[in-house]
C-alpha positions in Angstrom: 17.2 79.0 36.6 14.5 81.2 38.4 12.8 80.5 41.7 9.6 81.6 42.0 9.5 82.2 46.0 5.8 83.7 45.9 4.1 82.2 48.6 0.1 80.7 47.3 -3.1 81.5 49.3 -5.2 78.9 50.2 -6.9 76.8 48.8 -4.7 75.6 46.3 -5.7 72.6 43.9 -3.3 69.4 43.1 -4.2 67.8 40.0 -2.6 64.1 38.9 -2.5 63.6 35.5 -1.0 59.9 34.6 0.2 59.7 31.1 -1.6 56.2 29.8 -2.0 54.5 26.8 -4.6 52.2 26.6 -5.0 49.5 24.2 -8.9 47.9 23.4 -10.0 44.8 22.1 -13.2 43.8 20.3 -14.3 42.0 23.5 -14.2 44.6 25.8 -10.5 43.3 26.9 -8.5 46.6 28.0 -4.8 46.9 28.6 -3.4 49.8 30.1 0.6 51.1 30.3 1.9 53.7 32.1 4.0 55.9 29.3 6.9 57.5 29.4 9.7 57.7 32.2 8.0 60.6 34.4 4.0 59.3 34.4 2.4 61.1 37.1 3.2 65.3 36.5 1.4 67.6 38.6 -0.4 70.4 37.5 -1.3 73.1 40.7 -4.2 75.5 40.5 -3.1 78.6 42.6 -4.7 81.5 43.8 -2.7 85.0 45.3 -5.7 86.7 46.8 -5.4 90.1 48.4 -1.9 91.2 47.1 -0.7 94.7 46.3 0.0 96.3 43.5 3.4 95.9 44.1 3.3 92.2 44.8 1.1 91.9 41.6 3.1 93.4 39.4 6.1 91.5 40.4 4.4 88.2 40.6 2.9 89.0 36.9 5.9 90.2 35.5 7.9 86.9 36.8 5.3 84.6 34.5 5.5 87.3 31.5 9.0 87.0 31.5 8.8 83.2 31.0 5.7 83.5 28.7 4.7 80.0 29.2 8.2 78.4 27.5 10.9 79.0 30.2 10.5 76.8 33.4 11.3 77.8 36.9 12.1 76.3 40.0 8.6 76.1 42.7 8.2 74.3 45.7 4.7 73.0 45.7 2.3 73.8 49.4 2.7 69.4 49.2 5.5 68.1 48.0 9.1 68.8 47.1 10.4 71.3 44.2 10.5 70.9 41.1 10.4 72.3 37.3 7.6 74.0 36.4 5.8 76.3 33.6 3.0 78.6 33.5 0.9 78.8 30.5 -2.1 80.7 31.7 -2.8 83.5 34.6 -5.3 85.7 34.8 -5.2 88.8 37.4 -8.2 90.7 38.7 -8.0 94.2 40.2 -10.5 94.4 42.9 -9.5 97.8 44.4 -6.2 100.1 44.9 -3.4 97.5 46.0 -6.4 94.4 46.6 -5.5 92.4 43.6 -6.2 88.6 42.9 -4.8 86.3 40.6 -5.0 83.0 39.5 -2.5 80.6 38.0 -1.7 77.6 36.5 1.5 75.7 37.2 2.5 72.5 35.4 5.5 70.4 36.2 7.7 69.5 33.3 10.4 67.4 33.7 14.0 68.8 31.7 17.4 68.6 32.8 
């Protein structure tokens, strides 16, 4: 499995996203349960600011190559590593080798 070793700017964003089902009564009773063995993935909203062309182009070509189905190892700025995808990143060319982008990485949990 890949690594990606790319090293985040800050800020970086952690978001929790508990998988719960939640049940409702008529009488405004509400039961909640935690679903599925893995409940809490993370999902991290990265920025790379200020990278070359170079750097872009190897960091881009790193998610195209996975395309948003193959997962890769990523150590999180908080936390330990982990499986993760990347569905959506968006790069912006500010000047010659001064490029930003912005990613999306959700954990996924696979053998």
């Amino acid at each position: 499995m890949a690594t990606f070793t790319y090293t985040p700017s800050f800020e970086a964003t952690e978001i929790s996203k508990p998988r719960v089902v939640t049940f409702e009564a008529g009488d405004g009773y509400q039961h909640r349960v935690g679903f599925g063995l893995h409940r809490n993935g993370k999902e991290w909203q990265l920025n790379f600011l200020n990278r070359t062309d170079t750097e872009r182009d190897n960091i881009t070509a790193f998610l195209d190559a996975r395309a948003g189905v193959e997962s890769f190892d990523w150590t999180p700025p908080r936390g330990t590593a982990g499986k993760y995808i990347c569905r959506e990143w968006q790069t912006t060319l500010r000047s010659c080798n001064f490029n930003n982008i912005t990613a999306t990485f959700i954990e996924v949990f696979e053998p």
